[in-house]
Every structure is written in C-alpha cells, then in structure tokens.
C-alpha positions in Angstrom: -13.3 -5.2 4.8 -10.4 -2.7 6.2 -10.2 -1.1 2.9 -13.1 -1.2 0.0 -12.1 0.9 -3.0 -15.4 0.9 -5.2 -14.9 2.2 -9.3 -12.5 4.8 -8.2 -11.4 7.6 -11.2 -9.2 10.5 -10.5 -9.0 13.0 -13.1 -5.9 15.9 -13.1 -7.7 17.8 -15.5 -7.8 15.8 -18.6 -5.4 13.5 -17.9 -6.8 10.6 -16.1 -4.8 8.6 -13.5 -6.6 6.4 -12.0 -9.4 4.7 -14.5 -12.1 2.9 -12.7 -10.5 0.9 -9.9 -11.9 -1.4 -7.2 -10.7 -3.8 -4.9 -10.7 -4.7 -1.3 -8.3 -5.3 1.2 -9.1 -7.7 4.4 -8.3 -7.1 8.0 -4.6 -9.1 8.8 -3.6 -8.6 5.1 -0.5 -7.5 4.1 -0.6 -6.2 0.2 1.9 -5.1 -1.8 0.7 -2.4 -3.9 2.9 -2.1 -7.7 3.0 -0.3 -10.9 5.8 1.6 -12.8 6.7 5.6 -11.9 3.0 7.5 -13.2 0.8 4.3 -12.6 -1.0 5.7 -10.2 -0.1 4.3 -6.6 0.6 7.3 -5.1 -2.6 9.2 -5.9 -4.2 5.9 -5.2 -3.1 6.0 -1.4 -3.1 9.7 -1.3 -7.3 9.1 -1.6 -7.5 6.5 0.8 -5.8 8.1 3.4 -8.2 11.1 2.6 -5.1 13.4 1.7 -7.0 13.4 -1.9 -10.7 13.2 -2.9 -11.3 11.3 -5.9 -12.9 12.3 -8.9 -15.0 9.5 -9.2 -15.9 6.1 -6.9 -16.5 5.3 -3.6 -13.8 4.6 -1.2 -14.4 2.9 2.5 -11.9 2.3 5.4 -13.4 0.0 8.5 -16.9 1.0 6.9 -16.0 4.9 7.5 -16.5 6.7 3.8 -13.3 8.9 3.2 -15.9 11.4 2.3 -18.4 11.2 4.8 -15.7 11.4 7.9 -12.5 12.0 6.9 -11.1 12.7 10.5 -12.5 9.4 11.3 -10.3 7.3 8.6 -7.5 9.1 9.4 -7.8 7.8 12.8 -7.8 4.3 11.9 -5.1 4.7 9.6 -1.2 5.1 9.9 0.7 6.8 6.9 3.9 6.7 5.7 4.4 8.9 2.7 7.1 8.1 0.3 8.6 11.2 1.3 9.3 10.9 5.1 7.7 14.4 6.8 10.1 14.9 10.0 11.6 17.8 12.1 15.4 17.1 11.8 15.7 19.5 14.7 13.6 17.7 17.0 15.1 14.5 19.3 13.1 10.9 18.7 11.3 10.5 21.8 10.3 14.6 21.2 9.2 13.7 17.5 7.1 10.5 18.6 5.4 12.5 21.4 4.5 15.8 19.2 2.3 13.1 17.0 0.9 11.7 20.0 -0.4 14.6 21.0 -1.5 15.7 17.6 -3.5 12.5 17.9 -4.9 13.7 21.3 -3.4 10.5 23.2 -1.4 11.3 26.6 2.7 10.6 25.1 3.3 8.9 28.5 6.7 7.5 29.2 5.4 3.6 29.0 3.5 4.1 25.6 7.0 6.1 24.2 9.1 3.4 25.4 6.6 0.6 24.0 7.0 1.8 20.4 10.3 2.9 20.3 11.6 -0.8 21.8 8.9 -2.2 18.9 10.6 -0.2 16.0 13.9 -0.7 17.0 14.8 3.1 17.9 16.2 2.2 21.5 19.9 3.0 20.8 19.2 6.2 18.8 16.1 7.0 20.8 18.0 10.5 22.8 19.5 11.7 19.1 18.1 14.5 16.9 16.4 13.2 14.0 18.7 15.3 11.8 21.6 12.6 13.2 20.0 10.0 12.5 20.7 7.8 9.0 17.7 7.1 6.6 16.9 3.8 7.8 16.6 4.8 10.9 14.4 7.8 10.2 12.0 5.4 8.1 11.5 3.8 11.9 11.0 7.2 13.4 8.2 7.5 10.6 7.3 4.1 11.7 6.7 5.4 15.4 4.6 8.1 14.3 2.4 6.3 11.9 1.6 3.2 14.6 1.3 5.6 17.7 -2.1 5.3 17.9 -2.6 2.0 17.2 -4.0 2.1 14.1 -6.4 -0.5 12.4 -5.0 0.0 8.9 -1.4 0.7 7.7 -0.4 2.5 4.4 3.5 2.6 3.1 4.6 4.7 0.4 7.7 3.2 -1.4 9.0 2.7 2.9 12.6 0.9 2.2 13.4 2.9 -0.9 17.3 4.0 -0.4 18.0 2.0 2.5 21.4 -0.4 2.3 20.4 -4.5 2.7 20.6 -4.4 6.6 18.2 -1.8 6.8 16.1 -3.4 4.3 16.0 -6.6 6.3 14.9 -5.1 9.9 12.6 -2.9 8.0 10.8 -6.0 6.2 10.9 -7.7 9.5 9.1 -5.2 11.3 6.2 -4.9 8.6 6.0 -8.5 9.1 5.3 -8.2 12.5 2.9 -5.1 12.3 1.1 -7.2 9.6 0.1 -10.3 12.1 -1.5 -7.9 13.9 -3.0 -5.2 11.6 -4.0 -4.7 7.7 -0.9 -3.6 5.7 -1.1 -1.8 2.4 2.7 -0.7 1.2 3.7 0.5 -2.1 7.3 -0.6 -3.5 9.3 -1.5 -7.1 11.5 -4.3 -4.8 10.2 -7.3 -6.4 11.6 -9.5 -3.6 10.3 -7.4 -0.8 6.7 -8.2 -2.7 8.0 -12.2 -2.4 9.1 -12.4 0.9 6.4 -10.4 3.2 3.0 -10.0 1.0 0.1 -12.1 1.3 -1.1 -10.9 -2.2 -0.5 -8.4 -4.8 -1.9 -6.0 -6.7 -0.2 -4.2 -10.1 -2.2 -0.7 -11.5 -0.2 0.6 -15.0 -1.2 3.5 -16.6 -4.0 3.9 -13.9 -6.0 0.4 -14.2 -5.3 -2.7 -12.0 -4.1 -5.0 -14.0 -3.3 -8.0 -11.3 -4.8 -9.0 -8.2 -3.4 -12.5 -6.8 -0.9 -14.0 -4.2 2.9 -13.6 -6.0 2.5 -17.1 -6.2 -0.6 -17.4 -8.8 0.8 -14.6 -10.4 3.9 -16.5 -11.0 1.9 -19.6 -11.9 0.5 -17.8 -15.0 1.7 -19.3 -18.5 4.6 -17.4 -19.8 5.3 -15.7 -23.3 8.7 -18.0 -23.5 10.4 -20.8 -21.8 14.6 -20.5 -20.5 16.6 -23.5 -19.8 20.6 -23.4 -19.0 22.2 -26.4 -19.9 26.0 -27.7 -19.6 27.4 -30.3 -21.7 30.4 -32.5 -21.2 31.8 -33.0 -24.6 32.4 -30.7 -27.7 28.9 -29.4 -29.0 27.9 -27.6 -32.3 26.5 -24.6 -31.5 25.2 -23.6 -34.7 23.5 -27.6 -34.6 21.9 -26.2 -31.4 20.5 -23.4 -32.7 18.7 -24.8 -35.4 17.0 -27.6 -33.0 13.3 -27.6 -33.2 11.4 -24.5 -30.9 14.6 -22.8 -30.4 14.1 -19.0 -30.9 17.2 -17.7 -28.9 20.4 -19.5 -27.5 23.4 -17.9 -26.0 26.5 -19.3 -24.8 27.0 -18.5 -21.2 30.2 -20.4 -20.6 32.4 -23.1 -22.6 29.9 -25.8 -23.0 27.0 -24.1 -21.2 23.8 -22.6 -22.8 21.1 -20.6 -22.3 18.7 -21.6 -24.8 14.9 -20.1 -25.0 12.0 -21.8 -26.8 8.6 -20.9 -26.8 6.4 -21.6 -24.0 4.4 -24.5 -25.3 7.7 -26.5 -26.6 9.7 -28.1 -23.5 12.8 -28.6 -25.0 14.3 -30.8 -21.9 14.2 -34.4 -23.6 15.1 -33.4 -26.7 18.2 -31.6 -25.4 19.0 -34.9 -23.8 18.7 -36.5 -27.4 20.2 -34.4 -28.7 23.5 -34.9 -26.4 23.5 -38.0 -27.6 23.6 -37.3 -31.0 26.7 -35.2 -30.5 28.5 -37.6 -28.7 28.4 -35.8 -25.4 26.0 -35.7 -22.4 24.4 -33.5 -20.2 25.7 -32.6 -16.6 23.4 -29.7 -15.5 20.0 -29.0 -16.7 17.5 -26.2 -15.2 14.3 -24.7 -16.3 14.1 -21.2 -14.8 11.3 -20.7 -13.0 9.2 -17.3 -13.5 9.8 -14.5 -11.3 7.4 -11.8 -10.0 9.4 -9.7 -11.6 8.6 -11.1 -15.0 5.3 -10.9 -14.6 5.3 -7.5 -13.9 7.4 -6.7 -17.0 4.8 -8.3 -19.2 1.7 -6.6 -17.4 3.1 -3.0 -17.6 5.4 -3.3 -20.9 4.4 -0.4 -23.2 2.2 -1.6 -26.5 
C-alpha cells in the first residue's frame, strides 16, 4: 500500500480530533479526502506527511513508518498545504530550483524545463511569484511538491479560491499526475470529488464515516425521494398535496412541481393516474438522482 493509516487518534489536549482511524490508500489511486471545517483532514494529512506525530496508531507510507524515518516519507511524498508556502520575491524557475536543491537533486535546466512545461508555468515561468495570480501560484506549489518525483501526492484544499478556468487545468493536471502516482487531496468541491476521484473517503467530527467510489456512495438508499413534474392542463394543487406518500410539494413554475415522498413510495405511476383524474397529462417527469453532495449532508449533519 502507498499509504496505511492503522487506528490513528490525535489528541489536542482533551479534545480529540481524530478518533481511531484506518484506512489504506493503493499505489495509482487518486482519493478524495472530505469532512466539514474541524473534521479532521488537515491534522489527518499533517501526520502523514510527518509534519505531526499522532497521539495514537500507526501510520505507513511505501512501508516507511512516519515514526521510524521521517526523512524517508518525506521523500516519497509531495505536499501541498492548504496554505500555499512561497517567496513572492523570488522568480519561478528561482522558486522551483531552491526546492530542488533542498531535496539535494541537481536543478538542471532540462529537469526545470520538464516540470514547468508539465504544470503549465511556461508563459509565467521568468515572473516573480509575487506577480503571479493564485491559480498560477497553486502550479508553482505544484512544481515544488512533484520535483522530486515523488511516489505519493498529498493536496490540502489545492483549487480553493481559484475562478472555473483555473479550476479546470488544475483538475486536469491532478488527473494526469494521478495515472502515474498515488493522489490523496483534500477538498469541500463536491464535483471536483465526481469528476477526478477513484474513491472517497468522508471523516466528521474526527471518525471516517465513508469509504467508497462516489458512485456506491451515491447508490446508498436515500432518507427521501424528489420528482419534478409538468402538467399540461389545470391541476389542483391542494389535490396534489394530499396524494398518498406526499410529505412536501412545491410549485416551481405554472403547472410544474416539485413534489417529495418518502424513499420507499415511488410516486411516478400514480402521478401519471393521477393526471388522469384531473383531466390533464403529464409532459415532463424526472426522478432526481442523488448527488455526492447529499450524501455528504446526511453523513456529517449535526444530531
């Protein structure tokens, strides 16, 4: 496994943060890591990348205990923090070498020009960072975490604040790092989760509470069903209402309804029926289907 986190605990005094956690991530994954602000993700990746030791639990990177040789996990891993550490004074190309070196690898002009051309940072390569906008600083931190071709990559929260083109390239190019290396990132962008995560994991109030593909997660029965439906012809809406499993219906648009039932009640045929009834019929019909984001609502709502 490229990452094995074994009963971890992590105690800030009394207050506990993380509550006896395992999992494991496989080499070539890409994971999206979730939980509401406090969960727990942060301190969870601070450990891993050795930036924290844990109060309790084993954790494992490429077989290497964070305990045992920290220097050598930190090797295999690149970081980026939620808070992007740069020199604004520096230039790119000046930035990327400094964390070569740091690493003890030879900044030569072939490996500089190799991941600047792979994280996009060719046109602002010569600028100071300090010029730079945010989604182009997020590559810069990019550069430095990949540099030395690292095994495993963490992201803290790495698209926060950028505008949708940003957002795009950035997903793109954790995509492609991800076909070639283990990915671990940390995000509240639902879609992001969707559209580049193999599987994902979801921690509230320190405990994982989730760990499937987005998929099975959204496969899971749901606490209530949402159909929109639009008439043709004049409809009682009061009638509606009081139809059989109906616990919620609001009019969205003259003839058109949102109407909730209960998940074990599909209300489709009857709605049909009941068209018929009225004298009208049904032009549109559609079940919404559950989203990610739903799912995470009802694993971290507060009881």
């Amino acid at each position: 496994m490229s990452i094995k986190v074994e009963n971890i605990s992590k105690l800030y005094g009394k207050q506990r943060a993380l509550n006896d956690v395992s999992f494991e991530v496989k080499p070539g994954e890409i994971v999206g890591f979730l939980g509401p602000n406090g969960a727990g993700k942060s301190t969870m990746m601070k450990i891993i990348t050795t930036y924290l030791p844990a109060s309790e639990g084993k954790v494992s990177v490429c077989g290497i205990d964070v305990n045992e040789d920290a220097l050598g996990v930190r090797n295999l891993i690149g970081y980026l923090p939620e808070h992007n550490p740069l020199y604004l004074d520096m230039y790119v190309r000046e930035s990327i070498s400094f964390v070569a070196q740091i690493h003890k690898i030879k900044p030569t002009k072939k490996l500089l020009d190799e991941i600047i051309e792979k994280v996009g940072l060719q046109v602002e390569q010569n600028k100071k960072i300090g010029e730079l906008s945010k989604g182009y600083r997020q590559r810069v931190g990019l550069a430095q975490a990949l540099i030395h071709d690292p095994k495993v990559l963490i992201l803290d929260e790495p698209t926060t604040g950028l505008d949708p083109n940003q957002l795009t390239e950035i997903r793109n190019l954790i995509k492609t790092v991800g076909k070639e290396k283990t990915v671990m990132l940390s995000t509240h962008i639902m879609q992001e989760v969707e559209a580049i995560c193999d599987r994902v994991m979801i921690i509230n109030k320190g405990e994982l509470v989730a760990n499937k593909s987005a998929k099975e997660l959204t496969s899971i029965t749901t606490e209530k069903i949402i159909i929109t439906v639009e008439f043709e012809g004049s409809i009682d809406k009061n009638k509606l209402s009081k139809m059989e499993g109906v616990t919620k219906i609001t009019e969205v648009d003259e003839n058109t309804f949102k109407i909730e039932s209960d998940a074990s009640i599909d209300l489709r045929n009857d709605l049909f029926n009941f068209a018929v009834k009225q004298g009208a019929s049904v032009l549109t019909l559609q079940k919404e289907h559950q989203k990610l984001e739903d799912v995470f609502k009802q694993l971290t709502k507060q009881k």
